[in-house]
C-alpha positions as CSV (number, residue, x, y, z in Angstrom):
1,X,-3.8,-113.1,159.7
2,X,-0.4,-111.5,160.7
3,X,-1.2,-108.2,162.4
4,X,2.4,-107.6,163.3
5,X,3.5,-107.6,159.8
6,X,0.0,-105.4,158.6
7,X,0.8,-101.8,159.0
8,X,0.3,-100.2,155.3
9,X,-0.1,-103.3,153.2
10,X,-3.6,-102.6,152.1
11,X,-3.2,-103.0,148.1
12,X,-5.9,-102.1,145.5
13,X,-7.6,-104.8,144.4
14,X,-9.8,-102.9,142.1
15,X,-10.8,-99.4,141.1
16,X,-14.6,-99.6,140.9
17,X,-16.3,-96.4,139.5
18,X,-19.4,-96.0,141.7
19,X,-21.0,-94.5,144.8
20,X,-20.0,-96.2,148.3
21,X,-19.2,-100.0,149.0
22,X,-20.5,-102.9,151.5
23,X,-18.7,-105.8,150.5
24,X,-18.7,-109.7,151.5
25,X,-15.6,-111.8,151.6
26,X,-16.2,-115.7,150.8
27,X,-12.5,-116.4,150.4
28,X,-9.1,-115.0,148.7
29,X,-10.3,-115.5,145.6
30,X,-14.3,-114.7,146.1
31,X,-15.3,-111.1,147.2
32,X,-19.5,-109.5,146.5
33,X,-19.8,-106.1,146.8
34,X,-22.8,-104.0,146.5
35,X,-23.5,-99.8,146.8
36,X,-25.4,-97.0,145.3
37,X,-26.7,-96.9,142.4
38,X,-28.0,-100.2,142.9
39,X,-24.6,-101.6,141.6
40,X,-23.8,-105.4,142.7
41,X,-20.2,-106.4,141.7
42,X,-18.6,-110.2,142.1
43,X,-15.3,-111.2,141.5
44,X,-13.7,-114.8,141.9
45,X,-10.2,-113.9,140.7
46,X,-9.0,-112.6,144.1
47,X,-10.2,-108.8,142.5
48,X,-8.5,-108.7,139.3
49,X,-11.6,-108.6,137.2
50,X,-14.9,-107.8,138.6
51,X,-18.4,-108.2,136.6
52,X,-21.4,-106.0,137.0
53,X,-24.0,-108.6,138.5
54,X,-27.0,-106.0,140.0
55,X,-30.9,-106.9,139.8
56,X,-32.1,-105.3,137.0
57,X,-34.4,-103.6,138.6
58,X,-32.8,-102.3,141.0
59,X,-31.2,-99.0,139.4
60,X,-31.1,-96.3,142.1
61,X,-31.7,-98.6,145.3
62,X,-29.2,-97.4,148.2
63,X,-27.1,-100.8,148.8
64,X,-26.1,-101.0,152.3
65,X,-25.5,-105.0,153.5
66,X,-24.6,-107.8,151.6
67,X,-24.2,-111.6,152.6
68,X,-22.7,-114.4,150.4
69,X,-22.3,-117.7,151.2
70,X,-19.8,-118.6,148.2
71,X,-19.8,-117.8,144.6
72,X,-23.2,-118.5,143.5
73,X,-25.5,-117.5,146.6
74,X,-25.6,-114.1,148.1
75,X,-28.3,-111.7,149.5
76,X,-28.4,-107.9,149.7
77,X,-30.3,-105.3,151.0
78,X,-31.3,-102.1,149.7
79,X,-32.2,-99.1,152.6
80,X,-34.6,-96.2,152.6
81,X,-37.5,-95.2,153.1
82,X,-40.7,-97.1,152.4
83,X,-40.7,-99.7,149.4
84,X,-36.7,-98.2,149.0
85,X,-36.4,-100.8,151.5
86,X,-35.5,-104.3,149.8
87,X,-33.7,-107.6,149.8
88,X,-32.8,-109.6,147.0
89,X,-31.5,-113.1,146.5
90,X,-29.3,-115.1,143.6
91,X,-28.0,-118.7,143.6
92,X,-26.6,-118.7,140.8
93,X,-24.0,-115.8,140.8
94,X,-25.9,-113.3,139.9
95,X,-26.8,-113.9,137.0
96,X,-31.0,-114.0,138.2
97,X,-32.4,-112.5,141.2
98,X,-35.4,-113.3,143.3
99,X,-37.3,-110.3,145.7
100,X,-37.4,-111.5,148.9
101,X,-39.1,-108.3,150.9
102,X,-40.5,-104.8,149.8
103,X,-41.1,-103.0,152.3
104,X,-44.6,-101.8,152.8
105,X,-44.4,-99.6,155.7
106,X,-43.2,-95.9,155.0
107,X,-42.6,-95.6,158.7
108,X,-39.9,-98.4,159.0
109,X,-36.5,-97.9,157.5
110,X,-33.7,-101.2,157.0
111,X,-30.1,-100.6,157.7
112,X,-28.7,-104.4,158.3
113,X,-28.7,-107.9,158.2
114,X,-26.8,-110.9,159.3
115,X,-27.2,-114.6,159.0
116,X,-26.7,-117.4,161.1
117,X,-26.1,-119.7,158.6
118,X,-26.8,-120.4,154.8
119,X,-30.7,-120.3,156.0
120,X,-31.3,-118.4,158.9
121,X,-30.8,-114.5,159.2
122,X,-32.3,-111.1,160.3
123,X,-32.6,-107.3,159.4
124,X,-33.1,-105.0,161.5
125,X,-35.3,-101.9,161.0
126,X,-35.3,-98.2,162.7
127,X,-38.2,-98.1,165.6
128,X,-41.6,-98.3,164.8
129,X,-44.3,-97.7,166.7
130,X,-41.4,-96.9,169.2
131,X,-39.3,-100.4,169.0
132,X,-36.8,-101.8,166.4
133,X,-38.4,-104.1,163.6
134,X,-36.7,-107.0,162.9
135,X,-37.1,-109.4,160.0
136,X,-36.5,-113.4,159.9
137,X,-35.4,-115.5,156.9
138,X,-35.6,-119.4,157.8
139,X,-35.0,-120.0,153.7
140,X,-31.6,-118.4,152.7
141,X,-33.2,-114.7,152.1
142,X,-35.7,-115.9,149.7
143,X,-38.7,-115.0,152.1
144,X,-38.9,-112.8,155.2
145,X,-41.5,-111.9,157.9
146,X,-41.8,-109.6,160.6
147,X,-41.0,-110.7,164.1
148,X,-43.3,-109.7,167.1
149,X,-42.1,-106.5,169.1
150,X,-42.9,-107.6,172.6
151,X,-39.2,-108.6,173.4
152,X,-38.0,-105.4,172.1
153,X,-37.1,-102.9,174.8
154,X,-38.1,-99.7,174.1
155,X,-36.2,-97.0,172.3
156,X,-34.9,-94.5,173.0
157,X,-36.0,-91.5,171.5
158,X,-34.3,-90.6,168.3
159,X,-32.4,-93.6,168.3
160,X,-31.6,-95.3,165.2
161,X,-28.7,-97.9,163.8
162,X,-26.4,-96.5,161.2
163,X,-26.7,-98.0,157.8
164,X,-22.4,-97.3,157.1
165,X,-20.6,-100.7,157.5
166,X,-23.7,-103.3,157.2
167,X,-22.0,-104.0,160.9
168,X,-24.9,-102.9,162.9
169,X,-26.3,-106.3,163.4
170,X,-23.7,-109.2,163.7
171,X,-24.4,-112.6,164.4
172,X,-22.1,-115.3,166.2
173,X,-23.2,-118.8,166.6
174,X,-26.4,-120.5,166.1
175,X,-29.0,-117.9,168.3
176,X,-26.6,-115.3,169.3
177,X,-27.0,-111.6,167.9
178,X,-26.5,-107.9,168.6
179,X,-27.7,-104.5,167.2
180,X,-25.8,-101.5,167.7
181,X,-27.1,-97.9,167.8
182,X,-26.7,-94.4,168.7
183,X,-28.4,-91.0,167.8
184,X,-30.1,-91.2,171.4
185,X,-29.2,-90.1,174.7
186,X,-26.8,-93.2,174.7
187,X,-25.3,-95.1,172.6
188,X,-26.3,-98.9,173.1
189,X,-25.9,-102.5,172.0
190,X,-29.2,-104.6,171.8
191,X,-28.2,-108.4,172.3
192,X,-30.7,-111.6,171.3
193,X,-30.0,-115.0,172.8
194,X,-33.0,-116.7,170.8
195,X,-32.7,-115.3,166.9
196,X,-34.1,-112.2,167.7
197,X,-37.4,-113.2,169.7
198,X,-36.5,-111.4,172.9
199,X,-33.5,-108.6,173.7
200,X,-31.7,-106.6,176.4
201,X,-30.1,-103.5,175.7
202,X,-26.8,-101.9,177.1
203,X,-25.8,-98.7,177.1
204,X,-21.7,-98.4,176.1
205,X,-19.2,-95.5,176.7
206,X,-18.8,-94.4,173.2
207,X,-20.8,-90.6,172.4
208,X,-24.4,-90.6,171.3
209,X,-26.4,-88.0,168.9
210,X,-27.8,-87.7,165.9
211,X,-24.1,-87.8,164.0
212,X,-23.0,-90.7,166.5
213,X,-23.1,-93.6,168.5
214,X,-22.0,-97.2,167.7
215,X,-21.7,-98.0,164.1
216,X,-20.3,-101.7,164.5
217,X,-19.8,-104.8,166.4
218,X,-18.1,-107.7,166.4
219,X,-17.7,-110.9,168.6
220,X,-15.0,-113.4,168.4
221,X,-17.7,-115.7,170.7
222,X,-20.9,-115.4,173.1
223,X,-18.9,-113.6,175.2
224,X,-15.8,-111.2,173.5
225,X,-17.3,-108.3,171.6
226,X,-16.2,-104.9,169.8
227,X,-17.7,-102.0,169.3
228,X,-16.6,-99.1,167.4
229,X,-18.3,-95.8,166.2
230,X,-17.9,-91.9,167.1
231,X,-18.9,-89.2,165.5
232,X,-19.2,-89.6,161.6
233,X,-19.3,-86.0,160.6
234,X,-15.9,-84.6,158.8
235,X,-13.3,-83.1,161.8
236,X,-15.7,-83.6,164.7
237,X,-13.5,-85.5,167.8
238,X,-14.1,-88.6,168.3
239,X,-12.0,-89.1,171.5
240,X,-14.2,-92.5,172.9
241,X,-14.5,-94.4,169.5
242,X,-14.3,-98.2,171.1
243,X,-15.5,-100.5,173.5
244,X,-15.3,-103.9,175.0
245,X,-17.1,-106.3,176.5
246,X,-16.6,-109.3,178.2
247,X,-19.8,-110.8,179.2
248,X,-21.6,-110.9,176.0
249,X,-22.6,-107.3,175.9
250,X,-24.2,-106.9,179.3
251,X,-21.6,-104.4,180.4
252,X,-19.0,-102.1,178.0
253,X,-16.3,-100.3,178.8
254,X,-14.0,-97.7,177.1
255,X,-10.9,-98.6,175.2
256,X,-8.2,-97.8,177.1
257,X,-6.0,-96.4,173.5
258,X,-8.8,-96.4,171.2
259,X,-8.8,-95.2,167.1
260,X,-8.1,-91.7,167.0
261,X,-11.4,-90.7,165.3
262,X,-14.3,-92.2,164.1
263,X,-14.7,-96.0,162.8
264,X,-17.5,-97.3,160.8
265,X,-16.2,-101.1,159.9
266,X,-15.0,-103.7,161.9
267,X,-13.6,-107.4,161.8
268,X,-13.0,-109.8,164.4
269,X,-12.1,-113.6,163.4
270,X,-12.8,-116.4,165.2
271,X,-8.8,-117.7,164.2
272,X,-7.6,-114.5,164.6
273,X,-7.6,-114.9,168.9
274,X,-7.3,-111.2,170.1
275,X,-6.4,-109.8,166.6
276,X,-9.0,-107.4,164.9
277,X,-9.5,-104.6,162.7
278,X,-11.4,-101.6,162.5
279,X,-11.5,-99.0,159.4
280,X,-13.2,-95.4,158.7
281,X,-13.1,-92.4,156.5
282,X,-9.3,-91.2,158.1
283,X,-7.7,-94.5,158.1
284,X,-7.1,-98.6,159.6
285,X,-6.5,-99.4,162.7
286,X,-5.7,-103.1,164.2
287,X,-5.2,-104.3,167.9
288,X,-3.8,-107.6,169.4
289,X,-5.4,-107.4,172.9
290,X,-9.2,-107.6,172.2
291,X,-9.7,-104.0,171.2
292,X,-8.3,-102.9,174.7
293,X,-5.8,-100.8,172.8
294,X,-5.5,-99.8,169.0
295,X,-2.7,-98.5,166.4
296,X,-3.0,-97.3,163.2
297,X,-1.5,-98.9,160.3
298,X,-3.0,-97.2,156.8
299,X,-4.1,-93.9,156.1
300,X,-6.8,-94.8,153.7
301,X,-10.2,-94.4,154.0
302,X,-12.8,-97.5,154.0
303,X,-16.4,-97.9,155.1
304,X,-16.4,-101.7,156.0
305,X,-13.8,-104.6,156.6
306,X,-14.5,-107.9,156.0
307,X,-12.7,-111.2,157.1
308,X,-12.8,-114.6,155.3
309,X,-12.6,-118.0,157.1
310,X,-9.1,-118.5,154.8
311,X,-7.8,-115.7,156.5
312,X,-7.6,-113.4,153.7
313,X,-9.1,-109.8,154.7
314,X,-10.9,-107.1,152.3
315,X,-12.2,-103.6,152.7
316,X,-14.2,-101.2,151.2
317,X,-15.3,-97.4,151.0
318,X,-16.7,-94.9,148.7
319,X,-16.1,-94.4,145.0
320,X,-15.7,-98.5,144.9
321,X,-12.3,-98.6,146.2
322,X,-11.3,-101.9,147.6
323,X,-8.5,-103.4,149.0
324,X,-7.2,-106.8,150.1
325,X,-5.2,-106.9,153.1
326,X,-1.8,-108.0,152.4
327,X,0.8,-108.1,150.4
């Protein structure tokens, strides 16, 4: 991935017609994507076709996360309120899909998930019972279960992730994972050593309310991370809208040039040494220096941004539009 050469090169790779778009990049050629209306879409032709792949049951869900693991396996997870709350699983490209969790709480409402690997992933919840819930898969998304609370620190109050990028909970590694949030009195990064059986919590630079806070992260490894958020309301300033860290999330600290507003998506490869991208509703913004300083290079707007291990980038945002990075 060529950052130098980046700046306005984001080309349409398809014109979707529905609501906003989470997408999950397997390759060049391999791209899921999932939003409202409970609309699943999978193309393996690098974008040029797409085909209509949802549950069909899922009509009106809220898709806000997907994960695929190549062409035929992918999971994705539906938000709200309640039995809204869902994840679903296909291994055989979407063609028939298992329900791996209902939710049965009304109190507790899912914004993300990551994976580990092809088995082993989480999803994160809002507090309940004044803690973030978190869910475990140890089968590929095909069955999940509640993990204890106890090593959850306590939250703050009104505090809540941000269900915008599917980039609230990221993992790196085998064990390593982080949660990011806001809408409190700080915004804060939640980091899990041990697949989300115990936590410590951070508090970063970037503005907290109930509009803002930290809407992604990213880590190149255990120790280099990202975080990128503001405020997500239209025209509100946004002036601290990253942060980095360099000890695995224990301590942040401001950008020193962040994005000039609000970013909801971010990518940071593990190839891609300092190089990473960010997106949101006012345009793209890469930096070459670890997200110490940031420049814009498209105008457009996107929700999410993610990167494949062939190097090929994609991003997403609402009425379906999605774009491949390059020329």
């Amino acid at each position: 991935m060529d950052l130098t050469t980046a700046r306005r090169t984001l080309a349409a790779a398809g014109g979707l017609a529905f609501g906003a778009a989470l997408l999950a990049a397997v390759d060049r050629n391999v791209v899921w994507a999932a939003g409202s209306g409970g609309n699943v879409l999978r193309t393996v032709d690098g974008g040029r076709t797409w085909r209509k792949v949802a549950p069909p049951d899922a009509a009106g869900l809220e898709f806000r996360d997907v994960e695929a693991f190549d062409a035929d396996r992918a999971v994705v997870l539906a938000i709200g309120e309640g039995d809204a709350s869902r994840v679903y699983r296909t291994v055989d490209g979407g063609r028939t899909w298992t329900l791996g969790f209902r939710n049965d709480d009304p109190r507790a409402f899912y914004d993300c998930m990551t994976f580990f690997d092809r088995r082993n992933g989480l999803a994160m919840s809002d507090p309940v019972d004044g803690r973030f819930r978190v869910l475990a898969t140890s089968d590929g998304g095909a069955s999940w279960k509640v993990l204890p609370s106890a090593g959850m620190p306590p939250a703050l109050e009104g505090e809540a992730g941000f269900a915008a990028s599917g980039q609230c909970l990221v993992a790196h590694g085998s064990r390593n994972v982080w949660m990011a949030t806001g809408g409190g009195r700080a915004s804060r990064v939640f980091h899990s050593r041990d697949r989300g059986r115990t936590w410590t919590v951070a508090e970063t630079p970037l503005p907290s309310s109930a509009s803002s806070g930290v809407f992604a992260v990213a880590f190149r490894d255990a120790r280099h991370g990202i975080a990128v958020g503001g405020d997500y309301r239209p025209g509100q300033s946004s002036p601290t809208a990253a942060a980095v860290t360099a000890d695995g999330g224990r301590t942040w600290r401001a950008a020193s040039r962040p994005p000039a507003e609000y970013r909801s998506g971010l990518a940071w490869p593990a190839y891609s040494g300092p190089a990473a991208l960010t997106v949101g509703p006012t345009g793209s913004d890469y930096t070459l220096d670890g997200g110490r300083t940031w420049r814009r290079f498209d105008t457009g707007g996107f929700d999410t941004v993610d990167c494949a291990r062939d190097g090929s980038c994609w991003a997403s945002g609402e009425k379906g539009r999605i774009a491949r990075l390059g020329r």
